[in-house]
N, CA, C and O atoms as a Tinker XYZ file with bonds, in Angstrom:
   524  protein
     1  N    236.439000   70.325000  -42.865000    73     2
     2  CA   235.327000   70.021000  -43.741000    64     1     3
     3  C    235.786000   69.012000  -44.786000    63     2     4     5
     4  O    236.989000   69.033000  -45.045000    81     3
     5  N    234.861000   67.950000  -45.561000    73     3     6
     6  CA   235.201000   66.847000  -45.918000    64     5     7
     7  C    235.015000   67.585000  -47.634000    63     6     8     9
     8  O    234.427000   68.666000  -47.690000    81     7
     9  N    235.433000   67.074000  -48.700000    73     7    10
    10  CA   235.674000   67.432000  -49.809000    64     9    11
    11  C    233.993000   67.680000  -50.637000    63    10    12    13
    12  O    233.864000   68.235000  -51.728000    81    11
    13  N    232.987000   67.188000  -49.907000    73    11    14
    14  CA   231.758000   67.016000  -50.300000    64    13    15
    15  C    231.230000   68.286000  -49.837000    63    14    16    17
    16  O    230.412000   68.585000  -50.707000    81    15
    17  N    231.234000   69.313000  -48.856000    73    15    18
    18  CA   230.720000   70.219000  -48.458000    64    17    19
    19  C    229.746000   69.840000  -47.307000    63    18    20    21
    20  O    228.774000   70.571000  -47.115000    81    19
    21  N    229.996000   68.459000  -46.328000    73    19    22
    22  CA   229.207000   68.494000  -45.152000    64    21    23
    23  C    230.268000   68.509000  -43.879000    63    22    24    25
    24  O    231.294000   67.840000  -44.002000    81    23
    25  N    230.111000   69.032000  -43.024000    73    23    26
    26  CA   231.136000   68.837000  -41.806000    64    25    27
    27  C    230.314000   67.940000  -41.106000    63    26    28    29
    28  O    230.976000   67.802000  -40.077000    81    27
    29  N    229.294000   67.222000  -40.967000    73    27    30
    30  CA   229.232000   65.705000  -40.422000    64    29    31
    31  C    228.317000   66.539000  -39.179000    63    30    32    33
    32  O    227.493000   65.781000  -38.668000    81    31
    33  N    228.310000   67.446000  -38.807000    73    31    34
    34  CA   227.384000   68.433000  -37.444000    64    33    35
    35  C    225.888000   68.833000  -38.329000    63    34    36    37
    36  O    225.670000   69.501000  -39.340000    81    35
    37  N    225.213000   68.229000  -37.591000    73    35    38
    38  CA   223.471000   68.529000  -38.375000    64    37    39
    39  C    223.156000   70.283000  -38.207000    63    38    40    41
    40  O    222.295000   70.886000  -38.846000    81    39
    41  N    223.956000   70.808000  -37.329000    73    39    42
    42  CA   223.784000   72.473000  -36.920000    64    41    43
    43  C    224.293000   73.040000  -37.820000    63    42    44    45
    44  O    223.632000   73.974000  -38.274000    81    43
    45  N    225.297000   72.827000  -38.301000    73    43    46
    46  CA   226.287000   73.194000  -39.461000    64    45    47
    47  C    225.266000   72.845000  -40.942000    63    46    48    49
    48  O    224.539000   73.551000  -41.640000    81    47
    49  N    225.596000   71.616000  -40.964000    73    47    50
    50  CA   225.141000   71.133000  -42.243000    64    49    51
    51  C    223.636000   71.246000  -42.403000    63    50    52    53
    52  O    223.116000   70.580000  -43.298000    81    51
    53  N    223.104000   71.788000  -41.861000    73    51    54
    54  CA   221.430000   72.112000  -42.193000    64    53    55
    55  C    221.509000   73.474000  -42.653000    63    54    56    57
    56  O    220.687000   73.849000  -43.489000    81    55
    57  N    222.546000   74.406000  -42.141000    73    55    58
    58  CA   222.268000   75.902000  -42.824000    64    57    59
    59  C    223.099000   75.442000  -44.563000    63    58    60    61
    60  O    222.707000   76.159000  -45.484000    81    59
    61  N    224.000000   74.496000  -44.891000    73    59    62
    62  CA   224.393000   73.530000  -46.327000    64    61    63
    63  C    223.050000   73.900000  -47.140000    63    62    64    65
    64  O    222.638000   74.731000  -47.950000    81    63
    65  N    222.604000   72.705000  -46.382000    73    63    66
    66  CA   221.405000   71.746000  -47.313000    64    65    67
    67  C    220.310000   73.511000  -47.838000    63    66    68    69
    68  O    220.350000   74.718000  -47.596000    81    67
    69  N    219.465000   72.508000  -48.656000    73    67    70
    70  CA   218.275000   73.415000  -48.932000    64    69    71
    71  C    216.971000   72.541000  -49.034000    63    70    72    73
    72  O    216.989000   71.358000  -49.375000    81    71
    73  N    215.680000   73.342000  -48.658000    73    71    74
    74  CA   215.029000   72.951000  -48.778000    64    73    75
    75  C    214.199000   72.914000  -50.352000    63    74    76    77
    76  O    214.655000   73.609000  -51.260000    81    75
    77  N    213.280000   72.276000  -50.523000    73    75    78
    78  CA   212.362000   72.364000  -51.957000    64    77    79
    79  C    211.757000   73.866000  -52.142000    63    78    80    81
    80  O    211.838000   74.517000  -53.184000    81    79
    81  N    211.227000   74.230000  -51.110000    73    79    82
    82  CA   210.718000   75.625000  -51.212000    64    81    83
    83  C    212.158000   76.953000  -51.104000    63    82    84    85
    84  O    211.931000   78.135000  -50.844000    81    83
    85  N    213.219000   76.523000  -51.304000    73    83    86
    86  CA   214.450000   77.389000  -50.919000    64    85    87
    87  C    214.132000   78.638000  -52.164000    63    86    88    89
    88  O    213.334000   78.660000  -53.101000    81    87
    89  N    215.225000   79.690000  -51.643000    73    87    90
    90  CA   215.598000   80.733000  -52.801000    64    89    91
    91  C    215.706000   80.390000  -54.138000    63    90    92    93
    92  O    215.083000   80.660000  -55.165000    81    91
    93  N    216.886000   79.567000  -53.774000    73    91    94
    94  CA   218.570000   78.764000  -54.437000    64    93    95
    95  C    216.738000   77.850000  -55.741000    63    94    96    97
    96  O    216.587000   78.007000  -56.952000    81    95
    97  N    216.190000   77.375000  -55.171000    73    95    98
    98  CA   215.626000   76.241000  -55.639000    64    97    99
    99  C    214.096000   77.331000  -57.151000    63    98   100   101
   100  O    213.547000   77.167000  -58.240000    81    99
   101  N    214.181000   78.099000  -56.250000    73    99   102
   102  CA   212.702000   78.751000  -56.778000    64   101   103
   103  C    213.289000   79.891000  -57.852000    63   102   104   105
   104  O    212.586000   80.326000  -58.764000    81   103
   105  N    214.737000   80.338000  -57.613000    73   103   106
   106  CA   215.138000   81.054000  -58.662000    64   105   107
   107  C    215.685000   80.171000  -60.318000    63   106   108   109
   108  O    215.268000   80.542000  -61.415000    81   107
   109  N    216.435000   79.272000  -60.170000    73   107   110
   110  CA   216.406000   78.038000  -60.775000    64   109   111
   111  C    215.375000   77.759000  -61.686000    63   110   112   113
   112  O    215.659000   77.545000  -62.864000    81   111
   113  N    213.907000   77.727000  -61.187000    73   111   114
   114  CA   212.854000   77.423000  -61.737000    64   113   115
   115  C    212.097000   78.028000  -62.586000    63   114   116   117
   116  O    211.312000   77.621000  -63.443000    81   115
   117  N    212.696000   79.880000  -61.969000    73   115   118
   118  CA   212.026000   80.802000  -62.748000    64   117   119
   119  C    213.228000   80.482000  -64.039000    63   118   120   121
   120  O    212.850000   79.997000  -65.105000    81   119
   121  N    214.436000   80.761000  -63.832000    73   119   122
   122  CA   215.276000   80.911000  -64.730000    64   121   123
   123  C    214.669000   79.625000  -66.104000    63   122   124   125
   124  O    214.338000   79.826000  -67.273000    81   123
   125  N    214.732000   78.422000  -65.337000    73   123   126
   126  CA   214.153000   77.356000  -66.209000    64   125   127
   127  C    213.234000   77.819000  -67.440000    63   126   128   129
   128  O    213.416000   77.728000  -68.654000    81   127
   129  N    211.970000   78.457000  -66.531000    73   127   130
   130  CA   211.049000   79.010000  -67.169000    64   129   131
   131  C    211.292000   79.848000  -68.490000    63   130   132   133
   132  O    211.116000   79.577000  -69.678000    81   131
   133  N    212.023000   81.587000  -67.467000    73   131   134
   134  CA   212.223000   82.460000  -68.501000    64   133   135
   135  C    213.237000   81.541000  -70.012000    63   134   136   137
   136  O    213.100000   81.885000  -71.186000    81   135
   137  N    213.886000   80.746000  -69.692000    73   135   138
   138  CA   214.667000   80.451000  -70.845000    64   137   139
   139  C    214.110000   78.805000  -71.216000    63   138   140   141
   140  O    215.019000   78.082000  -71.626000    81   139
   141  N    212.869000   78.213000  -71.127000    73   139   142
   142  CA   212.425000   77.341000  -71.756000    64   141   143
   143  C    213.425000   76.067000  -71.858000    63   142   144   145
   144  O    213.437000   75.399000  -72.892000    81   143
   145  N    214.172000   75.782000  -70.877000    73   143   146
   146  CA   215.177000   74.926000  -70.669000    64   145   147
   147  C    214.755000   73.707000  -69.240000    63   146   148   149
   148  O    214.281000   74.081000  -68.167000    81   147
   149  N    214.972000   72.720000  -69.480000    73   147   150
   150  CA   214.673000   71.654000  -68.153000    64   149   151
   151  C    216.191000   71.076000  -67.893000    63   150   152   153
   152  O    216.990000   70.507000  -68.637000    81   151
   153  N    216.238000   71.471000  -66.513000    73   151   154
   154  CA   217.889000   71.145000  -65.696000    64   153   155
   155  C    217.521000   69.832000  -64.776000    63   154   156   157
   156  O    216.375000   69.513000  -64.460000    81   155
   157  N    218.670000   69.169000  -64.426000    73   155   158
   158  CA   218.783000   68.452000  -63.257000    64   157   159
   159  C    220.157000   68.184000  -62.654000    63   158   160   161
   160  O    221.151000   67.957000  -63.344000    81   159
   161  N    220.151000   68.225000  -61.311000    73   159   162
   162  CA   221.319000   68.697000  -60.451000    64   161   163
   163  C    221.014000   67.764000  -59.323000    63   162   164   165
   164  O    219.902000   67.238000  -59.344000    81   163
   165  N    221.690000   67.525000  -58.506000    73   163   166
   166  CA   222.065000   67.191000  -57.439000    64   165   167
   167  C    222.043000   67.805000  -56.104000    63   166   168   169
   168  O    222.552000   68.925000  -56.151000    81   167
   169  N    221.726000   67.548000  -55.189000    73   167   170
   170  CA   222.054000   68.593000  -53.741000    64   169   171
   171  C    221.785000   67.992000  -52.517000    63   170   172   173
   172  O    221.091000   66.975000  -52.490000    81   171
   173  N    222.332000   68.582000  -51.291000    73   171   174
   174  CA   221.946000   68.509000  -50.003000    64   173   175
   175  C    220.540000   69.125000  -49.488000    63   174   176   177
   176  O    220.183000   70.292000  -49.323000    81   175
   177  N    219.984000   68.077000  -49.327000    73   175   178
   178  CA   218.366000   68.458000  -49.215000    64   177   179
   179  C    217.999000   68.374000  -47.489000    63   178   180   181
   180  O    218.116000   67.372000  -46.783000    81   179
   181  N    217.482000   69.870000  -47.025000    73   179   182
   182  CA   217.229000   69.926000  -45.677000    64   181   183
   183  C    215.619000   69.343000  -45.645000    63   182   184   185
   184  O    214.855000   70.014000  -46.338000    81   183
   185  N    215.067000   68.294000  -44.999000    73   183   186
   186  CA   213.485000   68.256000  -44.743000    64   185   187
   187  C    213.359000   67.929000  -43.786000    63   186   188   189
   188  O    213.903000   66.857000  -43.517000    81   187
   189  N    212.577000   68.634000  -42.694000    73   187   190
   190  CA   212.000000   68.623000  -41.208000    64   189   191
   191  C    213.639000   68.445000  -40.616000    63   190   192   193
   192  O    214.696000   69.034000  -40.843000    81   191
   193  N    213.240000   67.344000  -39.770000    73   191   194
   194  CA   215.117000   67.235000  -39.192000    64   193   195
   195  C    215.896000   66.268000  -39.966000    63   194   196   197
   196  O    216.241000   65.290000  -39.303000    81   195
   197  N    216.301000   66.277000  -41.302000    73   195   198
   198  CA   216.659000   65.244000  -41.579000    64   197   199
   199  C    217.539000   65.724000  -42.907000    63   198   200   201
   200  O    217.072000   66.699000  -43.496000    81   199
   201  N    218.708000   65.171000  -43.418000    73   199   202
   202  CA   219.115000   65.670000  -44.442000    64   201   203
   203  C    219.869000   64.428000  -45.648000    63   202   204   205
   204  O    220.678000   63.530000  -45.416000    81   203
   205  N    219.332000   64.765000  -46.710000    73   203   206
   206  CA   219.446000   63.913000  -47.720000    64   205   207
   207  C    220.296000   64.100000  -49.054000    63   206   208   209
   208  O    220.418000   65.281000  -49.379000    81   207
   209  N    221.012000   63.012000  -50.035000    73   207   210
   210  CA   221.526000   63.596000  -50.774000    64   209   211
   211  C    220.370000   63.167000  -51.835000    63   210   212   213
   212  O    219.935000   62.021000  -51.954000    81   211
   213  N    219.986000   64.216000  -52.525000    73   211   214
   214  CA   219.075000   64.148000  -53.295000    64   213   215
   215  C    219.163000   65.067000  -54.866000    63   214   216   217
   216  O    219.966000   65.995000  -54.965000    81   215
   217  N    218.265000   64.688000  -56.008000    73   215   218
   218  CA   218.379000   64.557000  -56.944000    64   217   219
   219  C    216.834000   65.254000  -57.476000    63   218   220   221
   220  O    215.778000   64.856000  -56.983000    81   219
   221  N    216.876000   66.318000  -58.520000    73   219   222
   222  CA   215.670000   67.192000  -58.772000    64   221   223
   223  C    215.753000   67.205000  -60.460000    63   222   224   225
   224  O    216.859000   67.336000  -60.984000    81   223
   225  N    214.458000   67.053000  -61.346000    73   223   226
   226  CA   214.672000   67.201000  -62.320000    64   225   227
   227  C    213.277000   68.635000  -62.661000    63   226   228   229
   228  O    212.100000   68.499000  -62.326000    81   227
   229  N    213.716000   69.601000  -63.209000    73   227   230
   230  CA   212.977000   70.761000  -63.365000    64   229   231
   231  C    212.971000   70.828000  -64.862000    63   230   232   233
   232  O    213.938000   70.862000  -65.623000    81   231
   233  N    211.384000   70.840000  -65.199000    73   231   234
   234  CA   211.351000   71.219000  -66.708000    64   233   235
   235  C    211.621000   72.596000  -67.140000    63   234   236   237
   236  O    212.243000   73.470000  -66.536000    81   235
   237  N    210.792000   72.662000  -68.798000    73   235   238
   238  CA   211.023000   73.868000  -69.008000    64   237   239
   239  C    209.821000   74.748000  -68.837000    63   238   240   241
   240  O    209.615000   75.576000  -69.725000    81   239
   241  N    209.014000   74.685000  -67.836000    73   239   242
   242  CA   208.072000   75.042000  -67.371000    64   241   243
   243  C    208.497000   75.881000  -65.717000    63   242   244   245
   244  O    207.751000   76.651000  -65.112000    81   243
   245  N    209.632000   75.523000  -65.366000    73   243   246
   246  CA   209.534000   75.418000  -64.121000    64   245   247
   247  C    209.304000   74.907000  -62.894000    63   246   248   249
   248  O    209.601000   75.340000  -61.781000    81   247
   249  N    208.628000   73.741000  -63.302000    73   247   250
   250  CA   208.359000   72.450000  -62.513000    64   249   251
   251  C    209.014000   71.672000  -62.106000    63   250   252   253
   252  O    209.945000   71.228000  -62.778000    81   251
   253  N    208.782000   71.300000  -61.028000    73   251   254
   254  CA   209.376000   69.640000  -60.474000    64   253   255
   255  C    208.798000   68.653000  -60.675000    63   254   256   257
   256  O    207.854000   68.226000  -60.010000    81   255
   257  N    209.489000   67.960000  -62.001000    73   255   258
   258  CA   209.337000   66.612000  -62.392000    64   257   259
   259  C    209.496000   65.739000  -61.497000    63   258   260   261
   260  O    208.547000   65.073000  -61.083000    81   259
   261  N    210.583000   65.616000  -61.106000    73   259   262
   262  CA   210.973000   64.540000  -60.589000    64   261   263
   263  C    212.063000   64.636000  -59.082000    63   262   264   265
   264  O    213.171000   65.088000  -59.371000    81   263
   265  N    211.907000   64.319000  -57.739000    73   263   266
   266  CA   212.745000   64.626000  -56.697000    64   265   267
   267  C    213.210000   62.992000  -56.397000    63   266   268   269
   268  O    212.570000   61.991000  -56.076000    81   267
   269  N    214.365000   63.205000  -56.616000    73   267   270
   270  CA   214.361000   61.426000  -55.840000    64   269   271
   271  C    215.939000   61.491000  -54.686000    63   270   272   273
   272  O    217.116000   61.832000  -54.812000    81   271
   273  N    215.152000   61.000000  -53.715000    73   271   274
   274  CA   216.386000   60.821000  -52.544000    64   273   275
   275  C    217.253000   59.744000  -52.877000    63   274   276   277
   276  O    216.748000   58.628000  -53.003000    81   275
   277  N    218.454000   59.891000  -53.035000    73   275   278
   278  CA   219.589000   58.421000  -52.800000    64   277   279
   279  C    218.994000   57.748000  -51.918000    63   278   280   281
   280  O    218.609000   58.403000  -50.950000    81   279
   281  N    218.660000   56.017000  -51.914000    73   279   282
   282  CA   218.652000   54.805000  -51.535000    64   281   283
   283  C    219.607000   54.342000  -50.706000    63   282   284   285
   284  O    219.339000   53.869000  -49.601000    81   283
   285  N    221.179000   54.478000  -51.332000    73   283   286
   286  CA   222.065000   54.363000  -50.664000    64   285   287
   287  C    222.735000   54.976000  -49.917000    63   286   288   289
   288  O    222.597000   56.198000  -49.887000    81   287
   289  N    223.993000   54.121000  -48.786000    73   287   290
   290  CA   224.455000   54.731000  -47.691000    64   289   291
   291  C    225.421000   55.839000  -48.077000    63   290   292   293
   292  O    225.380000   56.993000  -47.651000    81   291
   293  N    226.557000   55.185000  -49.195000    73   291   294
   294  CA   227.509000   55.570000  -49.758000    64   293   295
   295  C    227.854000   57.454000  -49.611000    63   294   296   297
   296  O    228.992000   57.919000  -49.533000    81   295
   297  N    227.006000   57.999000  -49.607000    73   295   298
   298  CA   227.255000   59.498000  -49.657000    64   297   299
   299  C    227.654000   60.438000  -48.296000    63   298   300   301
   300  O    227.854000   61.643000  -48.140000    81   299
   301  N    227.667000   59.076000  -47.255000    73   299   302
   302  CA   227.713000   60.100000  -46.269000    64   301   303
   303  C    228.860000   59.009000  -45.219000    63   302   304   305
   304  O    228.976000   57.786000  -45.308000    81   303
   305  N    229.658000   60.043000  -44.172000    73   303   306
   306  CA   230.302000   59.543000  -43.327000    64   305   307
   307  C    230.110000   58.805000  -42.139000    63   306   308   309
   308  O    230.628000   59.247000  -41.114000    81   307
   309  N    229.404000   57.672000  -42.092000    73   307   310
   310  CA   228.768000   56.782000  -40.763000    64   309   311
   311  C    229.225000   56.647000  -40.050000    63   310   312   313
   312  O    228.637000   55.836000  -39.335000    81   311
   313  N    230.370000   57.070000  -39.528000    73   311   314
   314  CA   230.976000   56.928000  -38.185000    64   313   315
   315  C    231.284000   58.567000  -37.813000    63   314   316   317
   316  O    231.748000   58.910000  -36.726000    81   315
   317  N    230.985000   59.396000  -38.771000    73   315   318
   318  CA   231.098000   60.881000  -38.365000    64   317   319
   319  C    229.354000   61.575000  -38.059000    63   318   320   321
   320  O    229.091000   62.651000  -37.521000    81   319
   321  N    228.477000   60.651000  -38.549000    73   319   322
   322  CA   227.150000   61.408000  -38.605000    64   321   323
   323  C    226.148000   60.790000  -38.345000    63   322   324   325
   324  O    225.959000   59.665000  -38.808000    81   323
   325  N    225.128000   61.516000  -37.390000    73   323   326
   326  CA   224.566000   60.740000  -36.556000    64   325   327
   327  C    222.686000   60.898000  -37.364000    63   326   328   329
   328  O    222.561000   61.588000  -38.375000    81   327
   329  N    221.651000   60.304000  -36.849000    73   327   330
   330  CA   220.388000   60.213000  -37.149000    64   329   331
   331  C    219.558000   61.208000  -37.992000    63   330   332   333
   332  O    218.399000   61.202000  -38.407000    81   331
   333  N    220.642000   62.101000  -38.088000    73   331   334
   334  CA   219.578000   63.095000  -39.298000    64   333   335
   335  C    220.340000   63.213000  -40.457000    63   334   336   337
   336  O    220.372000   64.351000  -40.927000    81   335
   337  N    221.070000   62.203000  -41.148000    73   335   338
   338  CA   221.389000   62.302000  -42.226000    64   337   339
   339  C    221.087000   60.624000  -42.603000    63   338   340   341
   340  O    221.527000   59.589000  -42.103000    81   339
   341  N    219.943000   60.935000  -43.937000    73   339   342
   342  CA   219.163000   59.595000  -44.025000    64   341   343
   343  C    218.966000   59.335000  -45.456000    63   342   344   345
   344  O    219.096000   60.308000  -46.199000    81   343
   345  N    218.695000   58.270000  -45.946000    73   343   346
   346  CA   218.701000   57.849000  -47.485000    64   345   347
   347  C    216.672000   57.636000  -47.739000    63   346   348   349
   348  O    215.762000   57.263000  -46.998000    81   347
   349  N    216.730000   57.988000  -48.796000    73   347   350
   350  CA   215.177000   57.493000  -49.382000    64   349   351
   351  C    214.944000   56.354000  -49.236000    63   350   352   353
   352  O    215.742000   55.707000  -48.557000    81   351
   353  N    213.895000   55.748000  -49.754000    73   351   354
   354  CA   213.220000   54.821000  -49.587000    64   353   355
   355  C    213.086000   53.805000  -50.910000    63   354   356   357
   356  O    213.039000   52.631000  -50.544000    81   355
   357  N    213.027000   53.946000  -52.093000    73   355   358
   358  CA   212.968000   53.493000  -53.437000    64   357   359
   359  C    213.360000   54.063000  -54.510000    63   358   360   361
   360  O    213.996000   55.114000  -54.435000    81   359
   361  N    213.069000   53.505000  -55.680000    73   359   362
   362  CA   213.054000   54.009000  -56.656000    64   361   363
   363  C    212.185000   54.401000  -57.174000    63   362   364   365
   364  O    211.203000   53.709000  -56.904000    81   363
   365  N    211.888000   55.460000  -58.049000    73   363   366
   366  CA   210.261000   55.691000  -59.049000    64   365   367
   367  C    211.198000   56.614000  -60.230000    63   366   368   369
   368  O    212.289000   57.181000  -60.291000    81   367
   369  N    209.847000   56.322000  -61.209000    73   367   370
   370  CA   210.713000   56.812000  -62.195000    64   369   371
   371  C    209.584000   58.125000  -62.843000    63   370   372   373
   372  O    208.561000   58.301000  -62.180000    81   371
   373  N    209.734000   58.769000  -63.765000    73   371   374
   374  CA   208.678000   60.172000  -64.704000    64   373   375
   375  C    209.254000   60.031000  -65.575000    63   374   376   377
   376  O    210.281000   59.494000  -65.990000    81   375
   377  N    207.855000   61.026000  -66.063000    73   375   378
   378  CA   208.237000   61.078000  -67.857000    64   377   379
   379  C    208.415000   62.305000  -68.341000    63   378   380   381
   380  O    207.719000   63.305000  -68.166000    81   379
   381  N    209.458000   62.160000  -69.004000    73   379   382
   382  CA   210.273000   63.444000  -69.462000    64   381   383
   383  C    210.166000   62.702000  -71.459000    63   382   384   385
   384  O    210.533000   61.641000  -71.967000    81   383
   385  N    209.542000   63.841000  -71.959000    73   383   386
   386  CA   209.565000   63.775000  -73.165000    64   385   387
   387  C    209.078000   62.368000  -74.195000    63   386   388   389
   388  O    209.610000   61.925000  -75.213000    81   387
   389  N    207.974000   61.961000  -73.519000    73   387   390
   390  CA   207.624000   60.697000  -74.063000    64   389   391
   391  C    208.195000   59.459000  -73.456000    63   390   392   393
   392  O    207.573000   58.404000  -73.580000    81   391
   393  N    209.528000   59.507000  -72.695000    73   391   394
   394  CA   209.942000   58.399000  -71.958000    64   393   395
   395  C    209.933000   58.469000  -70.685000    63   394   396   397
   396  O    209.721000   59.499000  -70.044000    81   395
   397  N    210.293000   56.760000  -69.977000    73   395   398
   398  CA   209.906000   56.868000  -68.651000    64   397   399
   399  C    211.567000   56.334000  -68.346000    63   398   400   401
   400  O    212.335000   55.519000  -68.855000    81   399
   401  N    211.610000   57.529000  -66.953000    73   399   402
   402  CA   213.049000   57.844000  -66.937000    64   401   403
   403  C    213.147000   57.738000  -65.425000    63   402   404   405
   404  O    212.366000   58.407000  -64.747000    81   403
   405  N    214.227000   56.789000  -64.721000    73   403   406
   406  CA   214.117000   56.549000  -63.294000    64   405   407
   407  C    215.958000   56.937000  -63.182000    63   406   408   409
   408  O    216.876000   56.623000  -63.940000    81   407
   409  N    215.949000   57.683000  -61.982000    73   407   410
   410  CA   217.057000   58.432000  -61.590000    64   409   411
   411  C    217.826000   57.061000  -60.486000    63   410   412   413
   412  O    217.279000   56.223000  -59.769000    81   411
   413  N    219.270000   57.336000  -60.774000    73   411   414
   414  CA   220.241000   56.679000  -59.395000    64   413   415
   415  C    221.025000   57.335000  -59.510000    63   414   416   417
   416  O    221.436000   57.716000  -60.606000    81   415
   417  N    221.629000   57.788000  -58.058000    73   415   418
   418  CA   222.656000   58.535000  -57.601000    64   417   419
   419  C    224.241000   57.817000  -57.426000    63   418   420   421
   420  O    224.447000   57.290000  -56.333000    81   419
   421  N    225.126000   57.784000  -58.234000    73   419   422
   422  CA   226.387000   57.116000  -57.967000    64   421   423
   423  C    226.218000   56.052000  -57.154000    63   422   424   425
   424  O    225.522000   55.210000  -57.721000    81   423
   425  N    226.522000   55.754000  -56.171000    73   423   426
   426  CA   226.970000   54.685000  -55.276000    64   425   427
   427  C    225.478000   53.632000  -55.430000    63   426   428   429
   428  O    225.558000   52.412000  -55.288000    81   427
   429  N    224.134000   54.360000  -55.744000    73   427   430
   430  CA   223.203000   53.639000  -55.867000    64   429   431
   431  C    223.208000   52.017000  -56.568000    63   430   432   433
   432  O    222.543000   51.083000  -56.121000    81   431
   433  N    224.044000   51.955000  -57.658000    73   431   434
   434  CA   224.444000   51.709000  -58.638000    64   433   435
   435  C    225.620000   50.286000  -58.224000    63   434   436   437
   436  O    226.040000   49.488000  -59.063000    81   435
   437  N    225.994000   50.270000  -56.595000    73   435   438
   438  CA   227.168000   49.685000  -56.349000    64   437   439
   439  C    226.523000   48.303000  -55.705000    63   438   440   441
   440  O    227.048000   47.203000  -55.881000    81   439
   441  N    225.355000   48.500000  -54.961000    73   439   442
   442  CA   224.393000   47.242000  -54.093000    64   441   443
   443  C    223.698000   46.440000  -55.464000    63   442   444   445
   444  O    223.178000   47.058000  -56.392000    81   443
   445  N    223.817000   44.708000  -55.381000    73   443   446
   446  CA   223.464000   44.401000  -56.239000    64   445   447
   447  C    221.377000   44.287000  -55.696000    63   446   448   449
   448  O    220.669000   43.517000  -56.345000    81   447
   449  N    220.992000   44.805000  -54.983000    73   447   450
   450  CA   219.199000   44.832000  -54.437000    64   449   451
   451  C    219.348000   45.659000  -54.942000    63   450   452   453
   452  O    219.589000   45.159000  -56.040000    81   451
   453  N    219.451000   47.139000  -55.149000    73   451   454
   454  CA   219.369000   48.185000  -55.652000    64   453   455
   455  C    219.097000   47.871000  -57.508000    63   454   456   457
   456  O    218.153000   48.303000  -58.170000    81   455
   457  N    220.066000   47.138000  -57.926000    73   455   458
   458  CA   220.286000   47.085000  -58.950000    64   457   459
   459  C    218.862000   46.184000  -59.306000    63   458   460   461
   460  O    218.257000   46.411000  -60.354000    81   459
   461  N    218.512000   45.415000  -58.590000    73   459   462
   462  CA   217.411000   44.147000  -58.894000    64   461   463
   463  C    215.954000   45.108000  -58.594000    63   462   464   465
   464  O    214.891000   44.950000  -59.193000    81   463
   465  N    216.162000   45.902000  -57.752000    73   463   466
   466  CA   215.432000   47.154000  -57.844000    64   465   467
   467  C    214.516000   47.638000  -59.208000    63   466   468   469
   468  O    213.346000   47.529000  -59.573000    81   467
   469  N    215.910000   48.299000  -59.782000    73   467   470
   470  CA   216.012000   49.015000  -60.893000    64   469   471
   471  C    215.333000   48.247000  -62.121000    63   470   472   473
   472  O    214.582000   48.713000  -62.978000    81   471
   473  N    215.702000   47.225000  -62.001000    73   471   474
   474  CA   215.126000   46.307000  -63.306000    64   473   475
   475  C    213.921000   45.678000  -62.921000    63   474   476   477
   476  O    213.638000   44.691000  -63.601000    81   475
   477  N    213.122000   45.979000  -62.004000    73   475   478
   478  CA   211.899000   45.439000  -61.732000    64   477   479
   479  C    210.879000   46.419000  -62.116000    63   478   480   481
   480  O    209.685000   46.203000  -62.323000    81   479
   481  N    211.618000   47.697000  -62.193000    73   479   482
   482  CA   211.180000   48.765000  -62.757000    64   481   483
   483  C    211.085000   48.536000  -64.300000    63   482   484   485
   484  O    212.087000   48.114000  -64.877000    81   483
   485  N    209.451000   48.896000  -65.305000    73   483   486
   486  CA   209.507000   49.325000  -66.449000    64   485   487
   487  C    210.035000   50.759000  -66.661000    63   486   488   489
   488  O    209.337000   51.688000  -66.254000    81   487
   489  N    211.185000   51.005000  -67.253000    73   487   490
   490  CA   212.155000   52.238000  -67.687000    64   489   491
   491  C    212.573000   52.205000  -69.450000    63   490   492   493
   492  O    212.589000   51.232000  -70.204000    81   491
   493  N    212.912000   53.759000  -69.762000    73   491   494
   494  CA   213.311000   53.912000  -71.232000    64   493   495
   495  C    214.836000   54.168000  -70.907000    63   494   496   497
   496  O    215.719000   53.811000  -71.687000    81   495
   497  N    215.050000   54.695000  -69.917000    73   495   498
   498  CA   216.113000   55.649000  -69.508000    64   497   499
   499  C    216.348000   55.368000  -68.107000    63   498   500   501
   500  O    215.385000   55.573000  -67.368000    81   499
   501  N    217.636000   54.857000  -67.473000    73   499   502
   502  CA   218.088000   54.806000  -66.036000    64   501   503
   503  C    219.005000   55.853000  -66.629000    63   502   504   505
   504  O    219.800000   55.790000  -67.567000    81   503
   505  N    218.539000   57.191000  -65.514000    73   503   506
   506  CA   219.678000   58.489000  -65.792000    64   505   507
   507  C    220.450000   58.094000  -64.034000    63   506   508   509
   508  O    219.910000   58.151000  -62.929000    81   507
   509  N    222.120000   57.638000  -64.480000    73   507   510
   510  CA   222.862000   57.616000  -63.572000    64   509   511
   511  C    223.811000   58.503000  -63.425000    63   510   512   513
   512  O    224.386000   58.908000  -64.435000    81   511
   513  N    224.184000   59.004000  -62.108000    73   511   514
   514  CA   224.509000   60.537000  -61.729000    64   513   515
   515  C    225.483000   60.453000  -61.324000    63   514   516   517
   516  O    225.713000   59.302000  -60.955000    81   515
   517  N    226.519000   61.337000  -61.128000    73   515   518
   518  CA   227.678000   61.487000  -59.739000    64   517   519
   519  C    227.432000   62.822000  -59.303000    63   518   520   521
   520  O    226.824000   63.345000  -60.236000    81   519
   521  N    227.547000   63.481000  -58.578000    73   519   522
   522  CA   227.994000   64.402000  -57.799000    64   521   523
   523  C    228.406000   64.379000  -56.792000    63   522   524
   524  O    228.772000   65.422000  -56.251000    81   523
């Protein structure tokens, strides 16, 4: 297994990932709730057949603000992993507390289109991540 927590096998790495409707995801939310706190984390996201490294911002409501899939390739092993491990599509950004706040995932950050991306975007806040 690679230091990231995927072994590169979609059989394997789909029981990893989680989905939006998961346990892991819906206990989180209550917790959010009961303690009036908004988190954001990182994870291996299972949807239909396909798995993503993706990015969730939960208020203090419990809600999902904001889900955004990595753009880029960078997170995953391309010569170890085959058609169901896939990157999003763009950028978009939400508003968290009066500002408008657009998420990138590490490596996002490394393509200079990505970057020309980002600034075509009106933003208060580019929140840039590692995990």
């Amino acid at each position: 297994m690679d230091f990231n927590a995927l072994y590169w096998n979609y059989q394997k790495d789909k029981e990893i990932a989680i989905n939006l409707e998961s346990k892991y995801l819906t206990d989180i939310k209550t917790a959010a709730k009961e303690h009036k706190i908004s988190v954001s984390f990182g994870f291996y996201e299972v949807f239909e057949d396909s798995i993503y490294s993706s990015y969730i911002v939960i208020d203090h409501c419990g809600e999902i603000l904001h889900h955004y899939r990595r753009v880029s390739i960078g997170w995953k092993e391309v010569t170890k992993c085959d058609g169901h491990y896939k990157e999003g599509k763009a950028f978009s950004t939400f508003k968290f507390m009066g500002r408008n706040i657009l998420v990138a995932v590490c490596g996002d950050l490394w393509h200079e289109k990505n970057i020309d991306a980002i600034n075509s975007i009106e933003t208060d806040i580019v929140l840039a991540t590692t995990y």
